[in-house]
N, C-alpha and C positions, 0 to 999 in steps of 0.2 A: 631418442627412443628409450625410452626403461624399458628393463624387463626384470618381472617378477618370479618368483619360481618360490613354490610354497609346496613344503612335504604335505604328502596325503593328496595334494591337488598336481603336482607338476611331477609328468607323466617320464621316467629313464626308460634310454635303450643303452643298452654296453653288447660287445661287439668283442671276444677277445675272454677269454676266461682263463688264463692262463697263470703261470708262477705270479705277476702280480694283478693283475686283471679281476680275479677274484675277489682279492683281498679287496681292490678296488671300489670296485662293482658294489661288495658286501658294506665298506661304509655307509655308502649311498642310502640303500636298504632299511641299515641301522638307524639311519638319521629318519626315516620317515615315508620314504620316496619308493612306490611305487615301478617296480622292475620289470620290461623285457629285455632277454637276451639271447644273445645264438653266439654258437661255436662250433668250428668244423667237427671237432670231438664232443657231440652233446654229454658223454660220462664229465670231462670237465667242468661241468656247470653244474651239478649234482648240490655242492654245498649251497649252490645259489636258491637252486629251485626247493630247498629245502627251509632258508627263510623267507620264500614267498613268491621267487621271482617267476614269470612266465618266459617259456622256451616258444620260440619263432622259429619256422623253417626256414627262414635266410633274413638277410642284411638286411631288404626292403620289405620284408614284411614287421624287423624291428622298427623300422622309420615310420611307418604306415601307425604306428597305434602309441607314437614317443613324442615328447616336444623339445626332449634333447638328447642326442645320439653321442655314447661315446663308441671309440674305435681304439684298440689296442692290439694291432696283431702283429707281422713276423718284419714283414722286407717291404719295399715302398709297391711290388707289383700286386702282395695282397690288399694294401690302401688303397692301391688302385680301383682292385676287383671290386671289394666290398663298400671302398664308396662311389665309383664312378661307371662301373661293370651294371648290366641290364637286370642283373636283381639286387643291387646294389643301395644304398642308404639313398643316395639321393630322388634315384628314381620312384622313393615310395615319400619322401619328405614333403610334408606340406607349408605351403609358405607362411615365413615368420619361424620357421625350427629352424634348432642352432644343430650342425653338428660340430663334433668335436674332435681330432685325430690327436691321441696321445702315445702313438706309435714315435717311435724315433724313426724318421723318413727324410723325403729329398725336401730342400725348404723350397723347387721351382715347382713339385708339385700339389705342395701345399697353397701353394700361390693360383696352381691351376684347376684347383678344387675350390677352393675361393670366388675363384672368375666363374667357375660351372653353377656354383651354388649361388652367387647373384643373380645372374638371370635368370634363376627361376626361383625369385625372392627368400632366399632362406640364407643362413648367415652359415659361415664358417668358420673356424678357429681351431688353430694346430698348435698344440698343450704336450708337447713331449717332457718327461720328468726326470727325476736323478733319485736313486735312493735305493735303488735294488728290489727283493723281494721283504729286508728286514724296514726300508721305508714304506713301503708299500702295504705290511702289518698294522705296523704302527700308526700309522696315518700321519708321518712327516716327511713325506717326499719333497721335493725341491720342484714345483711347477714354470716351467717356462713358456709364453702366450704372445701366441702372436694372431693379431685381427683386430678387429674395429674394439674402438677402446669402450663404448656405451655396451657391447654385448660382451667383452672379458670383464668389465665391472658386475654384468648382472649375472655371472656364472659366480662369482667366486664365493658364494654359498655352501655351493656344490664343490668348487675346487675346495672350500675347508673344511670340507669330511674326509677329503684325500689328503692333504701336503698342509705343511707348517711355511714355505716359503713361497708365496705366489705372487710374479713380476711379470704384470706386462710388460713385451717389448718392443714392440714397435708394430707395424703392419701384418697380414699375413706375409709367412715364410721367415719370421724373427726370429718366434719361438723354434724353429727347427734347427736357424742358424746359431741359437745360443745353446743349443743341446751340441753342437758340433762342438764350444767354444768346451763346452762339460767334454764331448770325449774325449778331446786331444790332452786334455791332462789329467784325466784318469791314465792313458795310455802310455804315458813317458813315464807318471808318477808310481803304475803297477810295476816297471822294469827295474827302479828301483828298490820299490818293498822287497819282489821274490829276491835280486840279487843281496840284496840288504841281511834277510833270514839265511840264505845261502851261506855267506860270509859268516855268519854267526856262528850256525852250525858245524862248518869246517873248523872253525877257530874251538868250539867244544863247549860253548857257551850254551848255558840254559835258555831258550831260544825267550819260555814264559816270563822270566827274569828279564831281562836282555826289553822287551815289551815294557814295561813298568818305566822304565830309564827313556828310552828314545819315542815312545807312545805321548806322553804329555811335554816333551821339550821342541823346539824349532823344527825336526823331523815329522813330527808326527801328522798323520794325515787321515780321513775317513778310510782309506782301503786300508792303510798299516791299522788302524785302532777295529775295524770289522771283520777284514777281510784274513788279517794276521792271525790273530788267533785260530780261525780255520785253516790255514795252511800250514803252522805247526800239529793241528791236530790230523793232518791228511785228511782232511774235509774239504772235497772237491766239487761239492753238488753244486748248481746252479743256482744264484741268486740272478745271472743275470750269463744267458749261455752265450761260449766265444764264438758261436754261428753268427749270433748278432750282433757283437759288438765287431764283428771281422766287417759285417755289413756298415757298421758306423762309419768305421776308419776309411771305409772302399770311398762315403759317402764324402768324407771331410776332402780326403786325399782328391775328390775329383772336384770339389767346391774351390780347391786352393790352389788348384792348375789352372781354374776357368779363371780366380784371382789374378795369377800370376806369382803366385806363392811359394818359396821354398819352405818346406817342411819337414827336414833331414829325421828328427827325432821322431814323430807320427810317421812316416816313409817306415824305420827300422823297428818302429813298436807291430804294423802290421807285417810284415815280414815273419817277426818271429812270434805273432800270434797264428801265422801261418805253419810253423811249425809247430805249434800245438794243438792244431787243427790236421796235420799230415799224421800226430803220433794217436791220433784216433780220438783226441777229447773236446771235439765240436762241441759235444753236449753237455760239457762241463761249466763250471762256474770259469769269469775270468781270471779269479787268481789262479787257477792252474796253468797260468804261464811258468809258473814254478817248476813244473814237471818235465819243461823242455828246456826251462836254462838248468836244471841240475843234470838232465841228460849229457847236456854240453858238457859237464865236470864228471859224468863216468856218475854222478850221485843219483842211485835210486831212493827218491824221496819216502816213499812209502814205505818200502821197506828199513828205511833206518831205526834205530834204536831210539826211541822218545823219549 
């Protein structure tokens, strides 16, 4: 089966307008392609409807007038809502539309959106990403895809106005299990950057100095070389908030029990991201794990001397 998808002619729905959603969504737009969208918060979608996109009163009314639906929203029960729920994407999809879920979700529901959307001819595919909201600008996120390999071939048009890295992985529910494989080492890997700058700073060392040195040698890693510089500058905001990446780890941690998996270090990274969710920065960026391990040392981050 090919499928074609031609700007000016091949019809988007995005689902999700959110910290990277937007940005998303707005590639799509720029390349040529024709936009509907919805968001619980329509003011969200503002910069959208301003390079051209049209606003829908729900999920199925974006399905109703798209030939491919993307989805990016919070926790797997609004994946659910918006594609499986009774005004939902699928119930307005006509057969032969792709949707898309590029939420980070459960990979057996992906699997069960999959089964839904076969029988009643329309294809699926769950595209969860890596890159924050500064990949998500730039348009080089990291795409992981999972579904039928003739319809992730004829999306990836479209996946390259979003992401620089795009790998089918196997069936549906791949792409969500290799987004799992992404966050358990973002999650071990955050514990040491924040402890890492910690150490520095006790020690009296110039933290931006100190960056220069361990940022391009064996150490260095996407969150130290991004994420590090923000959390010397007490820049907290959300590229990607610990609501859901707490939701991630809930996700890995019960995929690795159904395994049979020990996972000691993902165990202790959600733990103490649960502490910086109890000191009130839900809605904070993830490296503000920093502000609860300097808690643990008596060090109010913010307030130090830069």
């Amino acid at each position: 089966m090919a499928i074609e998808l031609t700007p000016g002619k091949t019809r988007i729905g995005w689902i999700g307008t959110g910290v990277m959603g937007s940005s998303m969504c707005g590639h799509l737009i720029a390349a040529g392609y024709e936009a509907t969208v919805f968001n619980r918060s329509a003011d969200k979608a503002r910069r959208l409807l301003e390079m051209g996109a049209k606003l829908a009163t729900s999920p199925r009314a974006v399905a109703e007038t798209s030939d491919v639906v993307f989805t990016i929203v919070g926790f797997p029960r609004d994946v659910r809502e918006v594609t499986l729920g009774e005004k939902g994407t699928l119930a307005g999809a006509r057969t032969g539309s792709i949707l898309v879920d590029m939420t980070t979700s459960e990979p057996a529901l992906a699997v069960e959106i999959a089964e839904a959307a076969q029988s009643k001819g329309v294809h699926s595919v769950d595209a969860p990403v890596s890159g924050g909201d500064i990949g998500a600008r730039e348009a080089r996120l990291s795409i992981m895809i999972g579904g039928e390999k003739e319809v992730v071939d004829g999306l990836r048009p479209l996946f390259e106005t979003m992401g620089k890295t795009i790998v089918h992985q196997g069936p549906a529910g791949a792409g969500q299990h290799t987004k799992m494989v992404n966050q358990i080492l973002i999650a071990t890997n955050m514990i040491g950057v924040c402890e890492a700058l910690l150490y520095g700073y006790r020690a009296g060392l110039d933290l931006d100095v100190v960056l220069q040195s361990v940022g391009s040698g064996a150490a260095g890693s996407w969150s130290l070389n991004n994420l590090g510089p923000r959390i010397i500058a007490g820049n907290f905001e959300p590229g990607f908030f610990v609501e859901h990446f707490l939701k991630d780890m809930g996700i890995a941690l019960a995929e690795s029990r159904r395994m049979n998996l020990s996972l000691p270090g993902l165990a202790l990274a959600e733990q103490l991201y649960r502490a910086v969710a109890a000191q009130g920065y839900d809605r904070k960026g993830t490296h503000s794990l920093m502000l609860a391990l300097a808690s643990f040392s008596n060090v109010d981050w913010n307030a130090r001397k830069k």
